[in-house]
mmCIF file of the N, C-alpha and C atoms, coordinates in Angstrom:
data_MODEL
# 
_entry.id   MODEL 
# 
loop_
_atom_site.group_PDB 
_atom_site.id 
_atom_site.type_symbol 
_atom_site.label_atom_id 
_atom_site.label_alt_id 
_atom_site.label_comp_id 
_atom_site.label_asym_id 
_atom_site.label_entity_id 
_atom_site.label_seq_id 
_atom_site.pdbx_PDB_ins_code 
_atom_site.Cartn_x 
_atom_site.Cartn_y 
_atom_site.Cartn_z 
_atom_site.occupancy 
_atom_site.B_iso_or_equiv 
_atom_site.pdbx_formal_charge 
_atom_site.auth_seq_id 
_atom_site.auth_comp_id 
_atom_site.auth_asym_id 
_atom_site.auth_atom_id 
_atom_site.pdbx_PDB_model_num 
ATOM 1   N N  . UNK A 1 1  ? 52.434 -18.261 -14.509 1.00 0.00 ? 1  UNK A N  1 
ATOM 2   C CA . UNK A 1 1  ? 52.991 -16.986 -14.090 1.00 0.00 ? 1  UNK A CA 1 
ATOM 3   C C  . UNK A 1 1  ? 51.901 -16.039 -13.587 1.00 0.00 ? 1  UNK A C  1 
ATOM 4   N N  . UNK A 1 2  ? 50.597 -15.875 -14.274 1.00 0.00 ? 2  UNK A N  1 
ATOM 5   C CA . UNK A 1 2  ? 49.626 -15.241 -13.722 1.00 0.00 ? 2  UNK A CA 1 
ATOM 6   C C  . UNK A 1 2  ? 49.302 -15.709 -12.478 1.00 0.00 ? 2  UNK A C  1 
ATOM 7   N N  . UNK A 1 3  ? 49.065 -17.042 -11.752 1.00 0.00 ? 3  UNK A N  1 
ATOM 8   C CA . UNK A 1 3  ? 49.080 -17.394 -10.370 1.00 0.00 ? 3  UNK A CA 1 
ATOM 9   C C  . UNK A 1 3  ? 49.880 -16.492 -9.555  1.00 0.00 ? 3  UNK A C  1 
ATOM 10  N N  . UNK A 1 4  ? 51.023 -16.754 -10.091 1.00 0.00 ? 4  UNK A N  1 
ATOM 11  C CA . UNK A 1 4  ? 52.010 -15.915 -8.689  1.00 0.00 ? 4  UNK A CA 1 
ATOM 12  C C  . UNK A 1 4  ? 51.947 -14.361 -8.735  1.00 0.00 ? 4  UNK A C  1 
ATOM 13  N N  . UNK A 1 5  ? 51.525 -13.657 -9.912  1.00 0.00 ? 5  UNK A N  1 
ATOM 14  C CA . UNK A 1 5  ? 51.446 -12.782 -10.109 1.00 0.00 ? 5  UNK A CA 1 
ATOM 15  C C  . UNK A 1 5  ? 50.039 -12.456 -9.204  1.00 0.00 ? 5  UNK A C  1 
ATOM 16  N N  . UNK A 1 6  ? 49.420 -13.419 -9.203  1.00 0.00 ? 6  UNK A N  1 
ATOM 17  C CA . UNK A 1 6  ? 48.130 -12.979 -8.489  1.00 0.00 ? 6  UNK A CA 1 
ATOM 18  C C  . UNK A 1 6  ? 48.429 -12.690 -7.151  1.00 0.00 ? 6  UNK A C  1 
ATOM 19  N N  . UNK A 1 7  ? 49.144 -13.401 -6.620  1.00 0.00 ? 7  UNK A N  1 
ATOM 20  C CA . UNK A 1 7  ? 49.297 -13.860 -5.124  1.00 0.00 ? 7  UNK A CA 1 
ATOM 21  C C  . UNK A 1 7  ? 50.326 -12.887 -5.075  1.00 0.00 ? 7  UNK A C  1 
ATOM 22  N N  . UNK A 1 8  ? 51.603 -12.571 -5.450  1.00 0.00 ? 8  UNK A N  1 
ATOM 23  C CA . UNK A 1 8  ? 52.204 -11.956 -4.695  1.00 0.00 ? 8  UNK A CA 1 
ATOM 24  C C  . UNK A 1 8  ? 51.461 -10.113 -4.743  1.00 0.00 ? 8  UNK A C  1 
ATOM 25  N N  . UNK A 1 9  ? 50.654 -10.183 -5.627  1.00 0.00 ? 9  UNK A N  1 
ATOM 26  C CA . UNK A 1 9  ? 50.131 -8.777  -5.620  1.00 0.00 ? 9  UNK A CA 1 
ATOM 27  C C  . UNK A 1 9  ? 48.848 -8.223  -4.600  1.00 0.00 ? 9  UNK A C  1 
ATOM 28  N N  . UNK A 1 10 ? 48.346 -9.649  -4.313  1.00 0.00 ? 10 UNK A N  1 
ATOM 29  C CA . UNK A 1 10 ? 47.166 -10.013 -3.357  1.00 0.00 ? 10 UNK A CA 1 
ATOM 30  C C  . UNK A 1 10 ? 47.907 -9.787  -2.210  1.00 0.00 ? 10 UNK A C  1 
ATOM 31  N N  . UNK A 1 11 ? 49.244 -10.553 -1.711  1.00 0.00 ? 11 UNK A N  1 
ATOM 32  C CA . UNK A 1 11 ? 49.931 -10.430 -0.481  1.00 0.00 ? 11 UNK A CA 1 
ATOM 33  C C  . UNK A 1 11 ? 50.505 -9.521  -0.370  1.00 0.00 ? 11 UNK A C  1 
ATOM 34  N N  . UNK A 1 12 ? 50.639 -8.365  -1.509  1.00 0.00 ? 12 UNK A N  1 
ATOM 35  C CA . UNK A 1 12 ? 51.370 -6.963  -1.609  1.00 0.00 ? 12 UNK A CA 1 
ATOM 36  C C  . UNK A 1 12 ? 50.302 -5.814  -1.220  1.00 0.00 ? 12 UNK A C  1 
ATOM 37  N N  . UNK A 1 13 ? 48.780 -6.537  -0.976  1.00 0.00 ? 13 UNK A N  1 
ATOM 38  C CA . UNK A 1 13 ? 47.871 -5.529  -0.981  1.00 0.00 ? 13 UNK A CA 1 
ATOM 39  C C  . UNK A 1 13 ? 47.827 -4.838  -2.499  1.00 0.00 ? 13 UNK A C  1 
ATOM 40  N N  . UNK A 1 14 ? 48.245 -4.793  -3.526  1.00 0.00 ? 14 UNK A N  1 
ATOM 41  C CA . UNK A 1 14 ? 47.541 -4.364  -4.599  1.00 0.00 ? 14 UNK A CA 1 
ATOM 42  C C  . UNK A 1 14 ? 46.065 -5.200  -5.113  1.00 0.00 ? 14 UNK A C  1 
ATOM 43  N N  . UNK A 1 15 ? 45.455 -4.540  -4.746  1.00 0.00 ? 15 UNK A N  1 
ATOM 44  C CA . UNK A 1 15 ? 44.201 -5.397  -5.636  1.00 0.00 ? 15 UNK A CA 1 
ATOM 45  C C  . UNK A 1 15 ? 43.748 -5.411  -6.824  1.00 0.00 ? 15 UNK A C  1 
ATOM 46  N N  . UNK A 1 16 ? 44.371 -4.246  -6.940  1.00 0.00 ? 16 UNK A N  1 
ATOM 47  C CA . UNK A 1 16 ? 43.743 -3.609  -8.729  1.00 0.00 ? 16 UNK A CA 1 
ATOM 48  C C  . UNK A 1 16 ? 44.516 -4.633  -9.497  1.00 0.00 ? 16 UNK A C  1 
ATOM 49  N N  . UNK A 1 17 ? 45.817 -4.748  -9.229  1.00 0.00 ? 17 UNK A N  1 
ATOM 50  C CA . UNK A 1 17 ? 47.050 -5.800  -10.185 1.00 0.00 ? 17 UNK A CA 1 
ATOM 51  C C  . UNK A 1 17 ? 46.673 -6.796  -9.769  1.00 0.00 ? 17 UNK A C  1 
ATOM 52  N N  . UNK A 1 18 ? 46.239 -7.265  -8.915  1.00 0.00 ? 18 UNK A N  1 
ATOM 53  C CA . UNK A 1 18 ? 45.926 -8.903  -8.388  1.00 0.00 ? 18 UNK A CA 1 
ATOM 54  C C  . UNK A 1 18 ? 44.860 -9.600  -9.160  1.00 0.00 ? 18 UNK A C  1 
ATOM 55  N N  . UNK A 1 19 ? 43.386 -8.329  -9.332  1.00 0.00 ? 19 UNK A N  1 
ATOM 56  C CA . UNK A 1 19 ? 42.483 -8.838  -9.978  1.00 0.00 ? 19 UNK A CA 1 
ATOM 57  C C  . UNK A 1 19 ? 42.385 -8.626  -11.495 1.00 0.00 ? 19 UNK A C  1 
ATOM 58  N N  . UNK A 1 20 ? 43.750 -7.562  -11.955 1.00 0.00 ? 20 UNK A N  1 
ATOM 59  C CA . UNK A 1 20 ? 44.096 -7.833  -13.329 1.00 0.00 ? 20 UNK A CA 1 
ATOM 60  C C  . UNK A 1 20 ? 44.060 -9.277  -13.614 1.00 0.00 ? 20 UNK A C  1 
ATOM 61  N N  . UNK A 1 21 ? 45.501 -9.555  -13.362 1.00 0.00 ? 21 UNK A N  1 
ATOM 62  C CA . UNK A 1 21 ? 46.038 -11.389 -13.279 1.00 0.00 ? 21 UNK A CA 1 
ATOM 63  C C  . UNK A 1 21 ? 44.873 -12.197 -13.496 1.00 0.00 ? 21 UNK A C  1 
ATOM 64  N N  . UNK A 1 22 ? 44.165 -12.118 -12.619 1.00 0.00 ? 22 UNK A N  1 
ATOM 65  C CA . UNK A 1 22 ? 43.006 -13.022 -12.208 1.00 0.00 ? 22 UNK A CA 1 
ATOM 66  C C  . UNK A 1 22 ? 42.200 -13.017 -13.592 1.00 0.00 ? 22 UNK A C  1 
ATOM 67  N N  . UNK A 1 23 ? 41.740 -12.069 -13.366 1.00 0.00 ? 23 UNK A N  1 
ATOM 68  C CA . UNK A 1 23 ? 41.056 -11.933 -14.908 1.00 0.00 ? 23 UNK A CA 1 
ATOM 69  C C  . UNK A 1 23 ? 41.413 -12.649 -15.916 1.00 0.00 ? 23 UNK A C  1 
ATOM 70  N N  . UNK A 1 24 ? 42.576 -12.028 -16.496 1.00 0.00 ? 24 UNK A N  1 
ATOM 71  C CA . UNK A 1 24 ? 43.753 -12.432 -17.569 1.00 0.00 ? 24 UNK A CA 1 
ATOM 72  C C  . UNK A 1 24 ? 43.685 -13.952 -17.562 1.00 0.00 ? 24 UNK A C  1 
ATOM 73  N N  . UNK A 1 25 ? 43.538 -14.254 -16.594 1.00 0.00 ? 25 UNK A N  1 
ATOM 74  C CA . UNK A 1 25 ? 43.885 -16.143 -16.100 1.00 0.00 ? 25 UNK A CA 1 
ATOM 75  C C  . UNK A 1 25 ? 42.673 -16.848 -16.099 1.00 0.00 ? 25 UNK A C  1 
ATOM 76  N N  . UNK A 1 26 ? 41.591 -15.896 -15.845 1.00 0.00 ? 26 UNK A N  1 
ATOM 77  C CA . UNK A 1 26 ? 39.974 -16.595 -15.934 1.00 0.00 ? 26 UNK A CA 1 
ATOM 78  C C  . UNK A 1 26 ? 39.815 -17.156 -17.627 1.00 0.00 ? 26 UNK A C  1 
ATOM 79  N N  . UNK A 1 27 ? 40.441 -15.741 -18.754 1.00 0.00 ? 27 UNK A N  1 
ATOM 80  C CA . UNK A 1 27 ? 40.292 -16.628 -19.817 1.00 0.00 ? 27 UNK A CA 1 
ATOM 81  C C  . UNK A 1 27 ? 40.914 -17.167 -20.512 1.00 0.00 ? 27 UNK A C  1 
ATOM 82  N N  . UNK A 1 28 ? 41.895 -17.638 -19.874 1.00 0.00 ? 28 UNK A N  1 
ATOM 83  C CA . UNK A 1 28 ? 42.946 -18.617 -20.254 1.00 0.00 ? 28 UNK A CA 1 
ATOM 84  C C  . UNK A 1 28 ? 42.528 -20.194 -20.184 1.00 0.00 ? 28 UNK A C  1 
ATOM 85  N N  . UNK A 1 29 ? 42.860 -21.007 -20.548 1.00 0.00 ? 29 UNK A N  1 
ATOM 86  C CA . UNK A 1 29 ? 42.558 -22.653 -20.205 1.00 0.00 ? 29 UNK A CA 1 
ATOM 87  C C  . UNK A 1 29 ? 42.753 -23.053 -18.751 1.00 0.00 ? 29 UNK A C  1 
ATOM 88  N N  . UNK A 1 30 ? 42.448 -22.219 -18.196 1.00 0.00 ? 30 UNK A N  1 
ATOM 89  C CA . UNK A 1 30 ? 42.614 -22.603 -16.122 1.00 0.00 ? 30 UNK A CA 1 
ATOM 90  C C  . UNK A 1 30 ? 41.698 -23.298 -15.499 1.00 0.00 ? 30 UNK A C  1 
ATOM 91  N N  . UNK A 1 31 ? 42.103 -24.178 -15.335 1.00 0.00 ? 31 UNK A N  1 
ATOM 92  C CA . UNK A 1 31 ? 40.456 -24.831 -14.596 1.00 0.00 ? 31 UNK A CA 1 
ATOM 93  C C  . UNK A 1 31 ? 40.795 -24.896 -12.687 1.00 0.00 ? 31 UNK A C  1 
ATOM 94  N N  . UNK A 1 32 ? 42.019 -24.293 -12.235 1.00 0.00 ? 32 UNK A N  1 
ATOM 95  C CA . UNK A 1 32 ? 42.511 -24.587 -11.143 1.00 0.00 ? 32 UNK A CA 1 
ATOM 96  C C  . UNK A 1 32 ? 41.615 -24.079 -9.913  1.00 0.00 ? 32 UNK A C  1 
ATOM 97  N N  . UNK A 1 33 ? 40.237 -24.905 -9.499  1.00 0.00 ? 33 UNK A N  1 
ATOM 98  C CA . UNK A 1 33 ? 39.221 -24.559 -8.423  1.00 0.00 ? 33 UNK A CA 1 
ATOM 99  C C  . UNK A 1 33 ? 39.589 -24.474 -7.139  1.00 0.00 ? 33 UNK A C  1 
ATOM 100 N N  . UNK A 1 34 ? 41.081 -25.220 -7.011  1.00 0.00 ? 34 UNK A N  1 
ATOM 101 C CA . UNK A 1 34 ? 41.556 -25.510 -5.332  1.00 0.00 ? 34 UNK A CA 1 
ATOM 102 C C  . UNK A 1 34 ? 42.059 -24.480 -4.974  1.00 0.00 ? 34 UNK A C  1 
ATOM 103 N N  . UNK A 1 35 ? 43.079 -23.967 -5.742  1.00 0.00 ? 35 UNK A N  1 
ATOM 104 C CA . UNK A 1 35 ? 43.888 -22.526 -5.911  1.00 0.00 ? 35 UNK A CA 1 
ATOM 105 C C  . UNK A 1 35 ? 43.100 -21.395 -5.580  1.00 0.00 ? 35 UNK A C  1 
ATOM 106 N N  . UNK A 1 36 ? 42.200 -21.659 -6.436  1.00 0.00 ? 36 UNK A N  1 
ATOM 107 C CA . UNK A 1 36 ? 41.036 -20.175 -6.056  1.00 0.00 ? 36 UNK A CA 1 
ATOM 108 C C  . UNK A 1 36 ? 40.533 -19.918 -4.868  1.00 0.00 ? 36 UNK A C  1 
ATOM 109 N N  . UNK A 1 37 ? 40.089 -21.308 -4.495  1.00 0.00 ? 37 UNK A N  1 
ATOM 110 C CA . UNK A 1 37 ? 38.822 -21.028 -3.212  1.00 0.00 ? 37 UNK A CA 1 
ATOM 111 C C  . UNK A 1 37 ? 40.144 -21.556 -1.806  1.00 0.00 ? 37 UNK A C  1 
ATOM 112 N N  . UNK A 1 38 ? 41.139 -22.077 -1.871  1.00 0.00 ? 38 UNK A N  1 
ATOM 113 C CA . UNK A 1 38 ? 42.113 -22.270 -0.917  1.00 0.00 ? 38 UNK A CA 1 
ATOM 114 C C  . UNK A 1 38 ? 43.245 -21.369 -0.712  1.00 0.00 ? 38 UNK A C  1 
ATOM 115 N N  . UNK A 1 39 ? 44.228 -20.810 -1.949  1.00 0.00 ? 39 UNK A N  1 
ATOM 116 C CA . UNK A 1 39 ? 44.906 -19.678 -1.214  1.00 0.00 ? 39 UNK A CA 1 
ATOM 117 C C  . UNK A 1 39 ? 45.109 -19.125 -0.388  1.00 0.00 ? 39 UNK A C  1 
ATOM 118 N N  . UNK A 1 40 ? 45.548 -19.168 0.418   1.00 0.00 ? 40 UNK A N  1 
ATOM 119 C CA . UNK A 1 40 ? 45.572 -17.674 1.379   1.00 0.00 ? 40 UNK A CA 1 
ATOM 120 C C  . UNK A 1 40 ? 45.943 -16.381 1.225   1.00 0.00 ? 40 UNK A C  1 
ATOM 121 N N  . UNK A 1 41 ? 46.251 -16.600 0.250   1.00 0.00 ? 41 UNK A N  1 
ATOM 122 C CA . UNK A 1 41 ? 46.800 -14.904 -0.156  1.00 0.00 ? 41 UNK A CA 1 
ATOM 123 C C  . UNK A 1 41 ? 45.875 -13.809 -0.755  1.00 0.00 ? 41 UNK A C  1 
ATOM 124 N N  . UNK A 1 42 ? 44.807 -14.995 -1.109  1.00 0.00 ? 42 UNK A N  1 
ATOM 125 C CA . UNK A 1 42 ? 43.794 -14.629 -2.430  1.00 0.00 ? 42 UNK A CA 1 
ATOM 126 C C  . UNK A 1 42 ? 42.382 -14.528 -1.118  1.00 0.00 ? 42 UNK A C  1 
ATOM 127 N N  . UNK A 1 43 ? 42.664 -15.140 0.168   1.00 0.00 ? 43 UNK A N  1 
ATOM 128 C CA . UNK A 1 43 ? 41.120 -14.567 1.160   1.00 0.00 ? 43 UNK A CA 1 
ATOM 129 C C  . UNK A 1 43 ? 41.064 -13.360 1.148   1.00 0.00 ? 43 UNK A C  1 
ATOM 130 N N  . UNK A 1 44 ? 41.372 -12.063 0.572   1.00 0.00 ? 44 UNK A N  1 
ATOM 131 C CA . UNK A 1 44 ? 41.041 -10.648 0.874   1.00 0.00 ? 44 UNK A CA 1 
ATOM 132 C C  . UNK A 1 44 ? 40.489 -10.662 -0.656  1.00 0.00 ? 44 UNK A C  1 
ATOM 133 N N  . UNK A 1 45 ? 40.459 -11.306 -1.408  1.00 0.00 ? 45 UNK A N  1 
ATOM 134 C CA . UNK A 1 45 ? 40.004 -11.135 -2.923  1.00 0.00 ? 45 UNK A CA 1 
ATOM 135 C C  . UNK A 1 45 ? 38.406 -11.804 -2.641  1.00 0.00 ? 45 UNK A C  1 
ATOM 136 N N  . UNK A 1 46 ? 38.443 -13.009 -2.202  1.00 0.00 ? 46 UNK A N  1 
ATOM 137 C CA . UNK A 1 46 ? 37.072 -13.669 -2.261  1.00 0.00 ? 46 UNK A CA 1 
ATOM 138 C C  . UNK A 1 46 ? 35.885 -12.788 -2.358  1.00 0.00 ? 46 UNK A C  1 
ATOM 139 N N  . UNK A 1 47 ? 35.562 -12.019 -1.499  1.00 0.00 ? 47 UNK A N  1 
ATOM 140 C CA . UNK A 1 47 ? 34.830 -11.593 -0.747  1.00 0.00 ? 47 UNK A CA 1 
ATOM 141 C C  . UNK A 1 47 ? 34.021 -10.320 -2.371  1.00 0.00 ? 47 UNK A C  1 
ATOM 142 N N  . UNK A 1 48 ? 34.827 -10.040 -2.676  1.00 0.00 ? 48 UNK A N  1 
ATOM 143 C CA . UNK A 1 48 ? 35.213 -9.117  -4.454  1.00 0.00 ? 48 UNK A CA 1 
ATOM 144 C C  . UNK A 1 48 ? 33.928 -9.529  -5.615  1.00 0.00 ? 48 UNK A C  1 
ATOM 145 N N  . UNK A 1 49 ? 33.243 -8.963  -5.818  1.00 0.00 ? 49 UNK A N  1 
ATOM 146 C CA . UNK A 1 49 ? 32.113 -9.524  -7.310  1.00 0.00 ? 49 UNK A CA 1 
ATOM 147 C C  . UNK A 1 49 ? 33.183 -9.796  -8.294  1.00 0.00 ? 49 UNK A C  1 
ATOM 148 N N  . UNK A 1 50 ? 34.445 -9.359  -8.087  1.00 0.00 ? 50 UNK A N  1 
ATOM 149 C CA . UNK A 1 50 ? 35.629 -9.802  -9.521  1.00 0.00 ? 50 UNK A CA 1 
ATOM 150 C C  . UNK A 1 50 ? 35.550 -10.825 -8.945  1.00 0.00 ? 50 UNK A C  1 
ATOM 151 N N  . UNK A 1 51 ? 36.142 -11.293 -8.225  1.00 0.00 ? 51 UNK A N  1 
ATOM 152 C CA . UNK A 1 51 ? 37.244 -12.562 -7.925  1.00 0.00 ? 51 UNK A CA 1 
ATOM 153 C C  . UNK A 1 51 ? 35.571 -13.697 -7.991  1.00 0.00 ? 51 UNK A C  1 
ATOM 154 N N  . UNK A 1 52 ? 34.582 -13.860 -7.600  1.00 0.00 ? 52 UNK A N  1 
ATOM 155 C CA . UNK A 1 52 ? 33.047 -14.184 -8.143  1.00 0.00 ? 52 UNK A CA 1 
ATOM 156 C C  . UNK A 1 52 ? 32.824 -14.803 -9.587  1.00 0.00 ? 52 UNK A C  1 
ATOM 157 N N  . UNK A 1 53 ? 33.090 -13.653 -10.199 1.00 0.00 ? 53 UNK A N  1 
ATOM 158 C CA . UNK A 1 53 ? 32.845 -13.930 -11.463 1.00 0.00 ? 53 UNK A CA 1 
ATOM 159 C C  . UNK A 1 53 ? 33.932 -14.537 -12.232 1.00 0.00 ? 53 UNK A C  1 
ATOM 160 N N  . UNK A 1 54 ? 35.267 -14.019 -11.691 1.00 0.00 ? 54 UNK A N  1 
ATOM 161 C CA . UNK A 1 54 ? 36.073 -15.034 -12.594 1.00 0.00 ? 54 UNK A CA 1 
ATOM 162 C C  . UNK A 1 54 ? 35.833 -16.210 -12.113 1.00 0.00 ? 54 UNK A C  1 
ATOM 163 N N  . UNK A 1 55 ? 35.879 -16.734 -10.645 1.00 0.00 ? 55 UNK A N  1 
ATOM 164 C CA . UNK A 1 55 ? 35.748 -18.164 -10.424 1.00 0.00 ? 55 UNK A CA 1 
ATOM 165 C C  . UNK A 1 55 ? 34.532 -18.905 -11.143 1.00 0.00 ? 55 UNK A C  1 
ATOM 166 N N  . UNK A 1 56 ? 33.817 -18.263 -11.320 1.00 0.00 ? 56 UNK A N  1 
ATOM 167 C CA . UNK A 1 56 ? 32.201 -18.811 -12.270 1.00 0.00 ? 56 UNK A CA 1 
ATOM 168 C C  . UNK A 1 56 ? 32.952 -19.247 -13.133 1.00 0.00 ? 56 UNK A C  1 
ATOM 169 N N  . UNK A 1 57 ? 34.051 -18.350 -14.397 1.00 0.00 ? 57 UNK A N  1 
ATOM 170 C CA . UNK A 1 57 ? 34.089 -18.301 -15.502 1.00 0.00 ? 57 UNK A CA 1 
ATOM 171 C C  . UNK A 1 57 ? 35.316 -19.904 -15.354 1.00 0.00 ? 57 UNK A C  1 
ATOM 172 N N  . UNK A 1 58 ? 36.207 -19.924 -14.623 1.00 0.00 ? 58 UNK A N  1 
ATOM 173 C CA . UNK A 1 58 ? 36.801 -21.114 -14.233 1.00 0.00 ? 58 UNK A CA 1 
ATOM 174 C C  . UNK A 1 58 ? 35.638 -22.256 -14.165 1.00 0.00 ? 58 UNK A C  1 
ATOM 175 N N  . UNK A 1 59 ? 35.027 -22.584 -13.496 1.00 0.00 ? 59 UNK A N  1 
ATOM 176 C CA . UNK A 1 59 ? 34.316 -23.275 -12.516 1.00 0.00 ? 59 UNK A CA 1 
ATOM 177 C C  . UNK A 1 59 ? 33.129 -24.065 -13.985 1.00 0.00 ? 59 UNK A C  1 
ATOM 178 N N  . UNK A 1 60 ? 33.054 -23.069 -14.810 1.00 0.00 ? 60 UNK A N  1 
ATOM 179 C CA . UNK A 1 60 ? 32.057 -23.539 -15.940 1.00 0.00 ? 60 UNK A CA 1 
ATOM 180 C C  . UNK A 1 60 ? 33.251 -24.522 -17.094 1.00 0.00 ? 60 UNK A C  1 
ATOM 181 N N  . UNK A 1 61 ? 33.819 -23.944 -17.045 1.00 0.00 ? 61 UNK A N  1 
ATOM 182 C CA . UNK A 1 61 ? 35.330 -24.269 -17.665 1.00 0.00 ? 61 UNK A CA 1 
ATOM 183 C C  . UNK A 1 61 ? 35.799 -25.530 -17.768 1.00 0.00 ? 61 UNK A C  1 
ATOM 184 N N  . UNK A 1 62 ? 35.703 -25.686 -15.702 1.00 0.00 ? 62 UNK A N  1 
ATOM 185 C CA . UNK A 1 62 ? 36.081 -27.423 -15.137 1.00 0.00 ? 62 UNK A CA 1 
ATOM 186 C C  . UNK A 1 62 ? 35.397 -28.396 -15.622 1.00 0.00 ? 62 UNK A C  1 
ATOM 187 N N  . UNK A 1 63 ? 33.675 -27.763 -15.222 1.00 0.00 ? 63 UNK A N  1 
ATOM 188 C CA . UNK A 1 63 ? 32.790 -28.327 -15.137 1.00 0.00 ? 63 UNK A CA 1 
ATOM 189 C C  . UNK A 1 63 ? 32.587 -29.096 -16.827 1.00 0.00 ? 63 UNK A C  1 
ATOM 190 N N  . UNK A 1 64 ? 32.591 -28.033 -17.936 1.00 0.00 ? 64 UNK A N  1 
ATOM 191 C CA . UNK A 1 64 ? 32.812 -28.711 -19.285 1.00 0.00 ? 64 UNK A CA 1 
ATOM 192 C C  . UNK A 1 64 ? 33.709 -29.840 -19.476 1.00 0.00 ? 64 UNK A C  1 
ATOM 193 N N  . UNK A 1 65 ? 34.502 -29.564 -18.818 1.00 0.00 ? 65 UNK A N  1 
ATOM 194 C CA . UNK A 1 65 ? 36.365 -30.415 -18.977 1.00 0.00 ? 65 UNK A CA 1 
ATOM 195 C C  . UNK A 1 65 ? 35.775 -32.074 -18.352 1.00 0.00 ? 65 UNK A C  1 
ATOM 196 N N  . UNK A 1 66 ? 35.049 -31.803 -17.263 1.00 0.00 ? 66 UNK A N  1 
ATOM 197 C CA . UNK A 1 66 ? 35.160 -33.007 -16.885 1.00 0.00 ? 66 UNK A CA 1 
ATOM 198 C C  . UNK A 1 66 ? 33.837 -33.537 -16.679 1.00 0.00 ? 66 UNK A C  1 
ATOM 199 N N  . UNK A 1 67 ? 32.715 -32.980 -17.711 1.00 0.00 ? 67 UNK A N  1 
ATOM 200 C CA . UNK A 1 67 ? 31.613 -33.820 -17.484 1.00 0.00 ? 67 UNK A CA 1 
ATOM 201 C C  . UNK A 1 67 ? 31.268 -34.758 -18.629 1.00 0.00 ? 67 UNK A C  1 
# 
């Protein structure tokens, strides 16, 4: 639910609520790397030191999961 919550708030132009979600979802059990860096809804977020750091906090996450 935080996904779509991300995206439709990203495609609503809210950013502040978009990068809530995001957050919220970074420390959750998410390891979803394709979602992050592929979206389209979420290219106006990339660019963000938030949307950065949560993907780190994912990305270390995966990286545990599957090494």
């Amino acid at each position: 639910m935080l996904s779509i919550a991300t995206e439709c708030n990203a495609r609503a132009g809210r950013l502040e609520e978009a990068f809530a979600s995001l957050a919220l979802q970074a420390q959750l059990p998410f390891i979803d790397l394709l979602w992050m860096d592929h979206c389209p809804p979420l290219e106006v977020m990339r660019a963000d030191p938030r949307f950065s750091e949560a993907r780190a906090t994912v990305a270390a996450r995966a990286a545990e999961l599957w090494a």
